[in-house]
PQR file of N, CA, C, O and H, with PARSE charges and radii, in Angstrom:
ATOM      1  N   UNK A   1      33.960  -1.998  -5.345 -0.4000 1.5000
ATOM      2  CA  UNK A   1      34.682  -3.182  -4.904 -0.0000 2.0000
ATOM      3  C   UNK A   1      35.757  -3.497  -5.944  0.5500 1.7000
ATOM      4  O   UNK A   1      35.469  -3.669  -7.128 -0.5500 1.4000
ATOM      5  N   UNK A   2      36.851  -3.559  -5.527 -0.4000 1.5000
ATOM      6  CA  UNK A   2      37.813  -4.099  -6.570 -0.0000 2.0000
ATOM      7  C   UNK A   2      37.752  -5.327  -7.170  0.5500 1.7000
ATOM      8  O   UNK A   2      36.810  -6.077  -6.914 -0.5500 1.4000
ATOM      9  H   UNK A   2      37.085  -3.420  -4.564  0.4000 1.0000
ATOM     10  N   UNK A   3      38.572  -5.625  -7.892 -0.4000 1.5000
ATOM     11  CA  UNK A   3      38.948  -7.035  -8.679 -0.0000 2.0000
ATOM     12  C   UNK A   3      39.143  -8.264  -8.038  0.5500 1.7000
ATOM     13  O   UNK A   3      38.491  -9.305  -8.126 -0.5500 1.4000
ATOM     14  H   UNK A   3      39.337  -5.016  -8.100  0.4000 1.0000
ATOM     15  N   UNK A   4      40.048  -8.014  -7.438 -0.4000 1.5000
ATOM     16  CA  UNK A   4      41.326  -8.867  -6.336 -0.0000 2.0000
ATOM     17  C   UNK A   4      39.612  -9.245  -5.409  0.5500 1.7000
ATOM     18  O   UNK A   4      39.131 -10.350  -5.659 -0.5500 1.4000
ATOM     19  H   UNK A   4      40.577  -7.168  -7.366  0.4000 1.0000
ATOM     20  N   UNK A   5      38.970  -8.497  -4.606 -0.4000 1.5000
ATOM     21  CA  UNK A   5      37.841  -8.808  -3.760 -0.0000 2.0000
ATOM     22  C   UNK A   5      37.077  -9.662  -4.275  0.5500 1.7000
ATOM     23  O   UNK A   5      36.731 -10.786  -3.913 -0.5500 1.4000
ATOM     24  H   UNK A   5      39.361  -7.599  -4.403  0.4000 1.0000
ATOM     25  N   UNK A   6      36.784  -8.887  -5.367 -0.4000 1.5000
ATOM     26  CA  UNK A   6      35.422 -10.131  -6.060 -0.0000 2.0000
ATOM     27  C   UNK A   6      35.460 -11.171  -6.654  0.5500 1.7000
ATOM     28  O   UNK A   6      34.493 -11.810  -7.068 -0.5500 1.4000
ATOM     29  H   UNK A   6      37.065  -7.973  -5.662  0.4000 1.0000
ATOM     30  N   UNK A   7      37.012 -11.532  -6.783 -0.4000 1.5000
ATOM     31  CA  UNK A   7      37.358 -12.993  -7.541 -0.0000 2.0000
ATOM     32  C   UNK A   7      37.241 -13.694  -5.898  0.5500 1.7000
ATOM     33  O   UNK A   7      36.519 -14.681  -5.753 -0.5500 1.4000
ATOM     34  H   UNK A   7      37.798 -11.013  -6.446  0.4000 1.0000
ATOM     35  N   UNK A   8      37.755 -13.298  -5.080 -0.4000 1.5000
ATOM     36  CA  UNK A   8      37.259 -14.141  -3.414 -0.0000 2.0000
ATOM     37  C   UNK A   8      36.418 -14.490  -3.343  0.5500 1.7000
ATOM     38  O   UNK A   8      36.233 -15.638  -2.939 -0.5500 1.4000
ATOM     39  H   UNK A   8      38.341 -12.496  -5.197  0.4000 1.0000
ATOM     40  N   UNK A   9      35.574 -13.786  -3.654 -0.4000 1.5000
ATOM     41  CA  UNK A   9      34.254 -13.781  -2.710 -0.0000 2.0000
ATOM     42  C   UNK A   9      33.412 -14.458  -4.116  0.5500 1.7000
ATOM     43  O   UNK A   9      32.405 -15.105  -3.828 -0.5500 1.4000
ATOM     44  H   UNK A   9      35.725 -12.854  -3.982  0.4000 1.0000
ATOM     45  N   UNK A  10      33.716 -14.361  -5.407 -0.4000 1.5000
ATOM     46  CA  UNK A  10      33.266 -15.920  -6.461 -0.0000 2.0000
ATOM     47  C   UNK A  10      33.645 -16.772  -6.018  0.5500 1.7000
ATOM     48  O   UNK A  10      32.790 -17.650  -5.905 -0.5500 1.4000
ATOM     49  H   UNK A  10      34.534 -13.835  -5.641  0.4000 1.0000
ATOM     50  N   UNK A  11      34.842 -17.091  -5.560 -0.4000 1.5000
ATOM     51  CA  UNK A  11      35.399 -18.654  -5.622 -0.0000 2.0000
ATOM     52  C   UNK A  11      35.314 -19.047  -3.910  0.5500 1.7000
ATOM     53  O   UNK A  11      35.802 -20.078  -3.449 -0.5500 1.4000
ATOM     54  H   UNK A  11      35.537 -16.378  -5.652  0.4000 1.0000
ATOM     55  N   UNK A  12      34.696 -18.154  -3.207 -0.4000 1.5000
ATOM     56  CA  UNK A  12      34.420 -19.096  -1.650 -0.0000 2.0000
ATOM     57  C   UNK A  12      33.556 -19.609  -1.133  0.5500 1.7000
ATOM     58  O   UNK A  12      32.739 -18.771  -0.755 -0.5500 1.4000
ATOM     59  H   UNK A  12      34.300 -17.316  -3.582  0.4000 1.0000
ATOM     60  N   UNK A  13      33.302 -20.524  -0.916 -0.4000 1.5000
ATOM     61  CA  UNK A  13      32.701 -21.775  -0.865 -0.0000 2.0000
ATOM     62  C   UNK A  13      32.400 -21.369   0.993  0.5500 1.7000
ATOM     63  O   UNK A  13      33.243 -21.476   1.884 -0.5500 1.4000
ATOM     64  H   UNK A  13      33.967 -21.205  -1.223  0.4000 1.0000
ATOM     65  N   UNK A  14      30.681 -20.814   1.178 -0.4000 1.5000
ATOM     66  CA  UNK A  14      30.971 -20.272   2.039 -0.0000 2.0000
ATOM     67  C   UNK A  14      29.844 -21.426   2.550  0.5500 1.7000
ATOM     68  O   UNK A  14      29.759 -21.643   3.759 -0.5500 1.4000
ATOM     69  H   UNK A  14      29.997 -20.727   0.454  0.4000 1.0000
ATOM     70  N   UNK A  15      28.875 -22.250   1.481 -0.4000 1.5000
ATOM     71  CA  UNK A  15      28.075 -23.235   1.744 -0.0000 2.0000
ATOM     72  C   UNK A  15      28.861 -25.048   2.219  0.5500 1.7000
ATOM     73  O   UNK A  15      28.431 -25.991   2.884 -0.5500 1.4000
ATOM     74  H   UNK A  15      28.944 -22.073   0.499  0.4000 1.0000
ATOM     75  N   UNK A  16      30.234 -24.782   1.408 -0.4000 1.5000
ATOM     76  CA  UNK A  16      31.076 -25.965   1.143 -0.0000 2.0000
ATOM     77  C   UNK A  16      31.075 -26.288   2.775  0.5500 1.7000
ATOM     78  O   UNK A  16      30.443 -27.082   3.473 -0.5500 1.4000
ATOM     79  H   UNK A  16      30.583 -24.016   0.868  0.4000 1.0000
ATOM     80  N   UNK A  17      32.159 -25.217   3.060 -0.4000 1.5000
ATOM     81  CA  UNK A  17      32.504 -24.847   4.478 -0.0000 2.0000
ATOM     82  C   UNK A  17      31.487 -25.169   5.694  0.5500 1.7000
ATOM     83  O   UNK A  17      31.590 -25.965   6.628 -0.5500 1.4000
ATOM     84  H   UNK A  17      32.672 -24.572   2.494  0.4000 1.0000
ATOM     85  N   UNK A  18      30.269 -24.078   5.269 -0.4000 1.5000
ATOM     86  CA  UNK A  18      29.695 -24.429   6.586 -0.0000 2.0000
ATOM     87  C   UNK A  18      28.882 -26.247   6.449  0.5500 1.7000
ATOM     88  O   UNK A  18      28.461 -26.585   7.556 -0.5500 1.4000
ATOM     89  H   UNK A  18      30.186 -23.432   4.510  0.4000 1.0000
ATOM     90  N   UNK A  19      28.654 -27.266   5.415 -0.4000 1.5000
ATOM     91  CA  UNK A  19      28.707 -28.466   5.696 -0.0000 2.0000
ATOM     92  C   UNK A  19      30.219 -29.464   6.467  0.5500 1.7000
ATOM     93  O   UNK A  19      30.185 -30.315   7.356 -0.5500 1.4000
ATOM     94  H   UNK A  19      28.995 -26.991   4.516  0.4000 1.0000
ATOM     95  N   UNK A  20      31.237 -28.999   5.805 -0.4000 1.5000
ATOM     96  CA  UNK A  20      32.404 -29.655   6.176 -0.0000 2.0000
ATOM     97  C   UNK A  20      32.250 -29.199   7.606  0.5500 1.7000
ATOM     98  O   UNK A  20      32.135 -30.291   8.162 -0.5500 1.4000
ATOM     99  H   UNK A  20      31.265 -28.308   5.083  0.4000 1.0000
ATOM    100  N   UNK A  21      32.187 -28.470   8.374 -0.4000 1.5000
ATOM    101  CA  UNK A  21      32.172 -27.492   9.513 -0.0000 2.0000
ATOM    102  C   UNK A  21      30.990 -28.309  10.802  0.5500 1.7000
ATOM    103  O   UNK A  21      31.061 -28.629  11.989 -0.5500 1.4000
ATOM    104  H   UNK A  21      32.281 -27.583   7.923  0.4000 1.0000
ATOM    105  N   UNK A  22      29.652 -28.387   9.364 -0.4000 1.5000
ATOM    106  CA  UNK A  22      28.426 -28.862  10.475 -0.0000 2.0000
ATOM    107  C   UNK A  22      28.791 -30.246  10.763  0.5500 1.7000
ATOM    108  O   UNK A  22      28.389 -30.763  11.805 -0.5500 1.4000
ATOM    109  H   UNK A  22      29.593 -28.127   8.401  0.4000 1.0000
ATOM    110  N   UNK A  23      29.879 -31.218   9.520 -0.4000 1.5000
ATOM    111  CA  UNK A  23      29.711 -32.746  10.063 -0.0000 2.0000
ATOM    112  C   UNK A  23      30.547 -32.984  10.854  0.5500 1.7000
ATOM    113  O   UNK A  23      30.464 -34.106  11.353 -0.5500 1.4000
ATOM    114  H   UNK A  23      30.206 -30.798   8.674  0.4000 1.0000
ATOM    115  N   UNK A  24      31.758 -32.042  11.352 -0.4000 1.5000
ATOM    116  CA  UNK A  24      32.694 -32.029  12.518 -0.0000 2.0000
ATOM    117  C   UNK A  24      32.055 -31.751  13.934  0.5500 1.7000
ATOM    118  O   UNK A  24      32.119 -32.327  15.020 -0.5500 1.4000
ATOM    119  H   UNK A  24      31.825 -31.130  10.946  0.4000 1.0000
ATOM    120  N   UNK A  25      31.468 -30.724  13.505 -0.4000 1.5000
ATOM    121  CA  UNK A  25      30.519 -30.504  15.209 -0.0000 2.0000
ATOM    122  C   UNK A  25      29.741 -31.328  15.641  0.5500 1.7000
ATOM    123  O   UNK A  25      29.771 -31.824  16.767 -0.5500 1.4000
ATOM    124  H   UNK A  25      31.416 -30.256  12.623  0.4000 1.0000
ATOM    125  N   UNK A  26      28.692 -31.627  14.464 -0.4000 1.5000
ATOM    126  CA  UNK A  26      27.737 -32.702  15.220 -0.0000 2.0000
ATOM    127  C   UNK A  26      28.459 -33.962  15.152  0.5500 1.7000
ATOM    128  O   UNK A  26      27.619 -34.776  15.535 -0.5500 1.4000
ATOM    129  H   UNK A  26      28.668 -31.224  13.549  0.4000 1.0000
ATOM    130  N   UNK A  27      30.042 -34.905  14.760 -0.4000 1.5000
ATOM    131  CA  UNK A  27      30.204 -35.598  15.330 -0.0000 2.0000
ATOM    132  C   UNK A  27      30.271 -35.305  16.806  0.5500 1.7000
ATOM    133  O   UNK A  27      29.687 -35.779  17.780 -0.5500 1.4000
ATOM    134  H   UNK A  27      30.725 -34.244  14.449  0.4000 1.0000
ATOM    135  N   UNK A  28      31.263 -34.278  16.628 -0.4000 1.5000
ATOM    136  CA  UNK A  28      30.810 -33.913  18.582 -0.0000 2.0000
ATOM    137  C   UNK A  28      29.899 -34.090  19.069  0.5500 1.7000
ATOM    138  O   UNK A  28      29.831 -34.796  20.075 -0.5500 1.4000
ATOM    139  H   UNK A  28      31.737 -33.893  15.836  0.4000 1.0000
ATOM    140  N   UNK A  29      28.995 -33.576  18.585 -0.4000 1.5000
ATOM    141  CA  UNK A  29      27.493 -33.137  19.575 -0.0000 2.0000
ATOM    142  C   UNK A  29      26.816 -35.108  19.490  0.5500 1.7000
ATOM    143  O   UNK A  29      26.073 -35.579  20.350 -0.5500 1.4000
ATOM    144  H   UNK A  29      29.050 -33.002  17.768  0.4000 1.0000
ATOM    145  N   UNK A  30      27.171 -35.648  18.650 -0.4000 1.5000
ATOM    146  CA  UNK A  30      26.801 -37.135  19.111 -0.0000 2.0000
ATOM    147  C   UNK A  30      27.314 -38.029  20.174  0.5500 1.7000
ATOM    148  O   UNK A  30      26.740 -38.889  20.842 -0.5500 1.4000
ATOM    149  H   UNK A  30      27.775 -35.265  17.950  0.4000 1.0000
ATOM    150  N   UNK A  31      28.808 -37.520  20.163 -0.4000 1.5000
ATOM    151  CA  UNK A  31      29.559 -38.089  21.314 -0.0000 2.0000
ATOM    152  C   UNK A  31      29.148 -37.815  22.345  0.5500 1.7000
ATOM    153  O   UNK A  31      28.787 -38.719  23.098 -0.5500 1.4000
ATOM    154  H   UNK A  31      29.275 -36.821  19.620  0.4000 1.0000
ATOM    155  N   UNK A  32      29.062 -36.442  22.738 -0.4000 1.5000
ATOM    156  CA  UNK A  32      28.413 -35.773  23.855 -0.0000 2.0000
ATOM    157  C   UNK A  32      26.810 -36.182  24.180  0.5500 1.7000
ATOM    158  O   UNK A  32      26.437 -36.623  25.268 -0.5500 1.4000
ATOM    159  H   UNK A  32      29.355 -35.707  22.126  0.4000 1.0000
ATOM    160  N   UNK A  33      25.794 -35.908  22.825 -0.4000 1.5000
ATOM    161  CA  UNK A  33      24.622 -36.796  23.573 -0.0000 2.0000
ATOM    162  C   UNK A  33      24.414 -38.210  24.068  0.5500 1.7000
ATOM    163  O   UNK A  33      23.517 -38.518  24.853 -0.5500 1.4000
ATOM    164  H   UNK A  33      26.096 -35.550  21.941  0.4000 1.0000
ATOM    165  N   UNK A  34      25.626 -39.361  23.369 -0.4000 1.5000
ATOM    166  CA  UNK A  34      25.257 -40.485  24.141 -0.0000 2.0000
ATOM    167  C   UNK A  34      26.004 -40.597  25.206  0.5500 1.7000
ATOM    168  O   UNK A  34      25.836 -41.590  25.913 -0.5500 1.4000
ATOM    169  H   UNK A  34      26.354 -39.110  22.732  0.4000 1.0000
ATOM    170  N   UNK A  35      27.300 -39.313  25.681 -0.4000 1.5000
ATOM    171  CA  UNK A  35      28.033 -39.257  26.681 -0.0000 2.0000
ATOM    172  C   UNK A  35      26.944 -38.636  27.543  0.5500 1.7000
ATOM    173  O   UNK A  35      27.516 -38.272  28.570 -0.5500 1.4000
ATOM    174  H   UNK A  35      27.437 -38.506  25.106  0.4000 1.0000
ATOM    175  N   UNK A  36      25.456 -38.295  27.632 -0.4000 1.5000
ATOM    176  CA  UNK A  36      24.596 -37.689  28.398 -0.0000 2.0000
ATOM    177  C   UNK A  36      25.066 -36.100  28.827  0.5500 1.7000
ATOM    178  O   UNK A  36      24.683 -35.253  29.634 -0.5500 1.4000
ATOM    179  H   UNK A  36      24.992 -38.590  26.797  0.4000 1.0000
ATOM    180  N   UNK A  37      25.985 -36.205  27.931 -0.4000 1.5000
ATOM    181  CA  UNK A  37      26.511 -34.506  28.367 -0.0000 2.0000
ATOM    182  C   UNK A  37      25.205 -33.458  27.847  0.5500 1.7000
ATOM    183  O   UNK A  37      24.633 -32.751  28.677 -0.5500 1.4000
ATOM    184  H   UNK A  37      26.296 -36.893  27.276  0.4000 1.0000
ATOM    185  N   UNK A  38      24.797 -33.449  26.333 -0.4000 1.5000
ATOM    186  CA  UNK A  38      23.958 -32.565  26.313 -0.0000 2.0000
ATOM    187  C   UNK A  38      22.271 -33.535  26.266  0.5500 1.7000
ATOM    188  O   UNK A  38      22.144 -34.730  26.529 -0.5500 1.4000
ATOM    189  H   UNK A  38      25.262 -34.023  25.659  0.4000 1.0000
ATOM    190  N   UNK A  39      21.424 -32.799  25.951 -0.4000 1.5000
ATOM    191  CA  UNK A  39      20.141 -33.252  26.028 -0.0000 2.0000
ATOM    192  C   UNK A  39      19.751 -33.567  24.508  0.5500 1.7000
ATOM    193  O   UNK A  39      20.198 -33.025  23.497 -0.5500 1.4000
ATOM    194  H   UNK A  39      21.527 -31.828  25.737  0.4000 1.0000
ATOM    195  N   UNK A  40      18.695 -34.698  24.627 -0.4000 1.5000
ATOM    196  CA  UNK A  40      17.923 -34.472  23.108 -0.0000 2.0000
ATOM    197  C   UNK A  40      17.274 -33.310  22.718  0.5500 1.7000
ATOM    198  O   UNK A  40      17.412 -32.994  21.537 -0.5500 1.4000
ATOM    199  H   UNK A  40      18.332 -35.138  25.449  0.4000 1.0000
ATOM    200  N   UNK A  41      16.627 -32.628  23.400 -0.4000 1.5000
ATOM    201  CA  UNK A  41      16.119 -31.227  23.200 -0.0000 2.0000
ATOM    202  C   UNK A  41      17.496 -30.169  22.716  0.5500 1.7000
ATOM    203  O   UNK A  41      17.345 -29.639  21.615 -0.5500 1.4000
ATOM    204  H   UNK A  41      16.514 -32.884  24.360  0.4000 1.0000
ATOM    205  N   UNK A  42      18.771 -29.850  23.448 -0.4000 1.5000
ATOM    206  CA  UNK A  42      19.800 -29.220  23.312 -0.0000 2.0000
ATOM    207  C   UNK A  42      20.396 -29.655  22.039  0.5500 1.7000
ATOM    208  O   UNK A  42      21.051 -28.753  21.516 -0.5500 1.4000
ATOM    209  H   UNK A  42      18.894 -30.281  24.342  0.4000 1.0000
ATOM    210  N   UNK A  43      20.372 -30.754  21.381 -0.4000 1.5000
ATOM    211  CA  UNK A  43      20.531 -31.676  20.210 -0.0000 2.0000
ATOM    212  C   UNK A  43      19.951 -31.075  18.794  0.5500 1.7000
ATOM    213  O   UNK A  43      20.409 -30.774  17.692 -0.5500 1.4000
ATOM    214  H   UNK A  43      19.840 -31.487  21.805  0.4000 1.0000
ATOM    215  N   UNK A  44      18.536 -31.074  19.537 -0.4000 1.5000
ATOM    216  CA  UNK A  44      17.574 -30.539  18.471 -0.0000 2.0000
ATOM    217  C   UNK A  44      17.510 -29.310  18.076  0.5500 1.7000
ATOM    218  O   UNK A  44      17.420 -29.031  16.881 -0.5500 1.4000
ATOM    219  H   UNK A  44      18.164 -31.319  20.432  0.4000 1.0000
ATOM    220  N   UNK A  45      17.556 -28.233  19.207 -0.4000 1.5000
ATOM    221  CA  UNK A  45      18.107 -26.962  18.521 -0.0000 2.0000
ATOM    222  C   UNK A  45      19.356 -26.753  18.426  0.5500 1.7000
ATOM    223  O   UNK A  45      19.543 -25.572  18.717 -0.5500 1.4000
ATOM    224  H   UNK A  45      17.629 -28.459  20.179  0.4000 1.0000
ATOM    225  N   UNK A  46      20.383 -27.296  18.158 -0.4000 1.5000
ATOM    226  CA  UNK A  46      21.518 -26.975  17.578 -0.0000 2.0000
ATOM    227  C   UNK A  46      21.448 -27.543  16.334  0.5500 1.7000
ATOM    228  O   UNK A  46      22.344 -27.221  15.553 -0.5500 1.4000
ATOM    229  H   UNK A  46      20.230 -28.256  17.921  0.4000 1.0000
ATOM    230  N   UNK A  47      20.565 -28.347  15.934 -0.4000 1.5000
ATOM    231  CA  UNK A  47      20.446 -29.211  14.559 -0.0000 2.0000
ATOM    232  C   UNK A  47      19.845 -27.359  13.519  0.5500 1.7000
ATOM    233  O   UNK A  47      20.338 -26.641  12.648 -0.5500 1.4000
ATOM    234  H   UNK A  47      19.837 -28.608  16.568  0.4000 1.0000
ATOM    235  N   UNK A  48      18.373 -27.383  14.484 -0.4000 1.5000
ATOM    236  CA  UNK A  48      17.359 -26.328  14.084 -0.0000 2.0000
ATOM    237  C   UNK A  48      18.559 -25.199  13.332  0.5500 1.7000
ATOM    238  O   UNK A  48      18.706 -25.054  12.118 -0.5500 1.4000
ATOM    239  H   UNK A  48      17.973 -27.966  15.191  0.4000 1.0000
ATOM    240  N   UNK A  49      19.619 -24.217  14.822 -0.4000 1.5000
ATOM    241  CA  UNK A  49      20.797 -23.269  14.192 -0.0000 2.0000
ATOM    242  C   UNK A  49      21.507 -23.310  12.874  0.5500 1.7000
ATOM    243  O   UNK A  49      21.698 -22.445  12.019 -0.5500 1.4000
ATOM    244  H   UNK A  49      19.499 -24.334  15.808  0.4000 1.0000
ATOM    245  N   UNK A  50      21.930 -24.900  12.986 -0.4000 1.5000
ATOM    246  CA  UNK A  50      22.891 -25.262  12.156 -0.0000 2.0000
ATOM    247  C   UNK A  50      21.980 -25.755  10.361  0.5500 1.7000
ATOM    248  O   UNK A  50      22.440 -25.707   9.220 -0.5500 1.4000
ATOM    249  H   UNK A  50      21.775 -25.603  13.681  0.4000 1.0000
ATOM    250  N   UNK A  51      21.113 -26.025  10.678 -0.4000 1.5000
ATOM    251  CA  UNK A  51      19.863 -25.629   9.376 -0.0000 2.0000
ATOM    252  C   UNK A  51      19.770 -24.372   8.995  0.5500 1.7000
ATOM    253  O   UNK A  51      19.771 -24.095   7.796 -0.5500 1.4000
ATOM    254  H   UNK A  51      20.739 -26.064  11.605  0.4000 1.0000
ATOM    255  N   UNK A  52      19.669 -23.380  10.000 -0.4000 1.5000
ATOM    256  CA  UNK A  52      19.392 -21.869   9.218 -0.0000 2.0000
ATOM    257  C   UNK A  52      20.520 -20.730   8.790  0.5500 1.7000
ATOM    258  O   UNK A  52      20.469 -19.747   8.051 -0.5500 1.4000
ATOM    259  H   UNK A  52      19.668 -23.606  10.975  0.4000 1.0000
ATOM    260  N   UNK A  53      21.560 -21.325   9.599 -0.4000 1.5000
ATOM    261  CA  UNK A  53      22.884 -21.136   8.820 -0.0000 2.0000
ATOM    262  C   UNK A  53      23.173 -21.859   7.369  0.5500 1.7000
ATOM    263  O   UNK A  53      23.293 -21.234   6.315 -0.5500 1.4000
ATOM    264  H   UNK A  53      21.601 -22.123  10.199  0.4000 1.0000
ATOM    265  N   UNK A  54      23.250 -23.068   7.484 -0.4000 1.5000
ATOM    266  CA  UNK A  54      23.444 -23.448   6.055 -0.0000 2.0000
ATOM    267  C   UNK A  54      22.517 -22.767   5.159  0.5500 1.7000
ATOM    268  O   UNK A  54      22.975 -22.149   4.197 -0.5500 1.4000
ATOM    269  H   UNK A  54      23.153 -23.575   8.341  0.4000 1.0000
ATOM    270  N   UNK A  55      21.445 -22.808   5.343 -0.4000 1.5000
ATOM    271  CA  UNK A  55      20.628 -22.109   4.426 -0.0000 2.0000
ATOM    272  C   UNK A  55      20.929 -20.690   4.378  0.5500 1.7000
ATOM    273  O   UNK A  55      20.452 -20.336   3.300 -0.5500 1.4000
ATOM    274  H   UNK A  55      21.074 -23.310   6.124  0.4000 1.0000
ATOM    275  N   UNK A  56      21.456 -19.669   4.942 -0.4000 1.5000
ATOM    276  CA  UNK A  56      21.931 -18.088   4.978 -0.0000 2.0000
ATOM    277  C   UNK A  56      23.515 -18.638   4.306  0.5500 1.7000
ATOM    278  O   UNK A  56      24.001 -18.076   3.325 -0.5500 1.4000
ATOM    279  H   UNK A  56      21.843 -19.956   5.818  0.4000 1.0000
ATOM    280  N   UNK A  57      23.953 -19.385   4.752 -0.4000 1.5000
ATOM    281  CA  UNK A  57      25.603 -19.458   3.696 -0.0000 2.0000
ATOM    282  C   UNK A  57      25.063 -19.813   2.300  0.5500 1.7000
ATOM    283  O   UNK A  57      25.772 -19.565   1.325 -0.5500 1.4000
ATOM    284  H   UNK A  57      23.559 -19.842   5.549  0.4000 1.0000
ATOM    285  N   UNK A  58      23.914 -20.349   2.151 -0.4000 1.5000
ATOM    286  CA  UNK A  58      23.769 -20.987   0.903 -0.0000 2.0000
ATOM    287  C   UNK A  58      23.358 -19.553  -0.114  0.5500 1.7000
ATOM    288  O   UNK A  58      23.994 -19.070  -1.051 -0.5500 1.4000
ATOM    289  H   UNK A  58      23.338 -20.551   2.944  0.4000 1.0000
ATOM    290  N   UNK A  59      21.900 -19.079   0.565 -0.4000 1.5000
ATOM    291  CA  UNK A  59      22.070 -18.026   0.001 -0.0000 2.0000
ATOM    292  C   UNK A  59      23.302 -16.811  -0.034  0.5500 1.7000
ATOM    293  O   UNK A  59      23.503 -16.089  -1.010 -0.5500 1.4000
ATOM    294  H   UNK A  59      21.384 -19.471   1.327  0.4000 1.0000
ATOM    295  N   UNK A  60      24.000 -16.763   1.129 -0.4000 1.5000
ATOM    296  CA  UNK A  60      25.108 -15.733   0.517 -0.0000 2.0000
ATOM    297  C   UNK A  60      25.934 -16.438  -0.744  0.5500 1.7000
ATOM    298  O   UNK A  60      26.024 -15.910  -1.852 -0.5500 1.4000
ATOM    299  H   UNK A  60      23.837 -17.350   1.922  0.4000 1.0000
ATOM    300  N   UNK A  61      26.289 -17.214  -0.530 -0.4000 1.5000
ATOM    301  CA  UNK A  61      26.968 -18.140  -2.400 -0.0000 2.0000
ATOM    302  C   UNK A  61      26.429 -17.687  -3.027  0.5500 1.7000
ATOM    303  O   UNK A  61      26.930 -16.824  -3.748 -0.5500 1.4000
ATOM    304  H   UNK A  61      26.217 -17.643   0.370  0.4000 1.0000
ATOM    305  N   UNK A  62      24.963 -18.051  -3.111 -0.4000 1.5000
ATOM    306  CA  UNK A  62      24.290 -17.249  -4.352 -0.0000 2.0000
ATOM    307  C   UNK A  62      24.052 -16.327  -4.852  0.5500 1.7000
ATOM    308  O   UNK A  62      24.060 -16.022  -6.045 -0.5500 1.4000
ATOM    309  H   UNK A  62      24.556 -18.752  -2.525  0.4000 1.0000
ATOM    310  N   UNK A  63      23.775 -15.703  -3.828 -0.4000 1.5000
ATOM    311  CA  UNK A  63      24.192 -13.910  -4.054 -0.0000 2.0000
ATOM    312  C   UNK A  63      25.398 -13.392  -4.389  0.5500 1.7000
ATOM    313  O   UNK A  63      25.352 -12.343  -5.032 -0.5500 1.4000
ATOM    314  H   UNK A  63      23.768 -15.951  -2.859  0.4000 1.0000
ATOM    315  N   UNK A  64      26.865 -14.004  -4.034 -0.4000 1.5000
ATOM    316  CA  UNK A  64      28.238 -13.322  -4.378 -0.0000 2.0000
ATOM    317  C   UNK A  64      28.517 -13.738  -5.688  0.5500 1.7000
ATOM    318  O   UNK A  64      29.270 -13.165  -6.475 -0.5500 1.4000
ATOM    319  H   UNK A  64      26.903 -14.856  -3.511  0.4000 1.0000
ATOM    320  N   UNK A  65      27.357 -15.586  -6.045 -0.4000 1.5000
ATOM    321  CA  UNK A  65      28.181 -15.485  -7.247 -0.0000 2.0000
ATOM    322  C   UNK A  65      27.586 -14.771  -8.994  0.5500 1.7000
ATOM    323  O   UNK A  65      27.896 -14.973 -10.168 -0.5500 1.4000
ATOM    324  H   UNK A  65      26.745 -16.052  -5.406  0.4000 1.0000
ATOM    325  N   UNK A  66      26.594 -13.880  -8.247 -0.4000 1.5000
ATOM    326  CA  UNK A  66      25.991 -12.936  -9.433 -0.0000 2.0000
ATOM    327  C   UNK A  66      26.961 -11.943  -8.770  0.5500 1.7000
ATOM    328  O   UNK A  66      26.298 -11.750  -7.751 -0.5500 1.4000
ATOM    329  H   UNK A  66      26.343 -13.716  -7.293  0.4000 1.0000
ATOM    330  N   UNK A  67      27.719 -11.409  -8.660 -0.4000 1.5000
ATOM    331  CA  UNK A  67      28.793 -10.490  -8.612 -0.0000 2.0000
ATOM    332  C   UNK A  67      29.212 -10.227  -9.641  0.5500 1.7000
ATOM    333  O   UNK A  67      30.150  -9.437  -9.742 -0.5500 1.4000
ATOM    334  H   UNK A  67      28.258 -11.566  -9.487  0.4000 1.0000
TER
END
């Protein structure tokens, strides 16, 4: 892996992101559940997704930044 690559992939904020990311959607996904568009159940596993992603971005951070 070159130089130029691995200074990226230190300095990206791949945990930052996917929070800034999750509090944009689930404002959506609130609008939409009290708009009765989606369900409390449909609510709940997109919460569940969006938990096991952050936690897989979190660990990839941690892993790129022992690079």
């Amino acid at each position: 892996m070159d130089e130029r690559a691995r200074e990226w992939l230190k300095n990206a904020k791949f945990a930052y992101w996917m929070i800034v990311g999750g509090l944009v959607f689930f404002a959506v996904v609130i609008v939409l559940g009290m708009a009765e568009i989606l369900s409390t159940g449909q609510i709940l596993l997109i919460g569940q997704v969006y938990a096991v992603l952050l936690l897989l971005a979190t660990l990839i951070q941690m892993i790129v930044r022992r690079l």
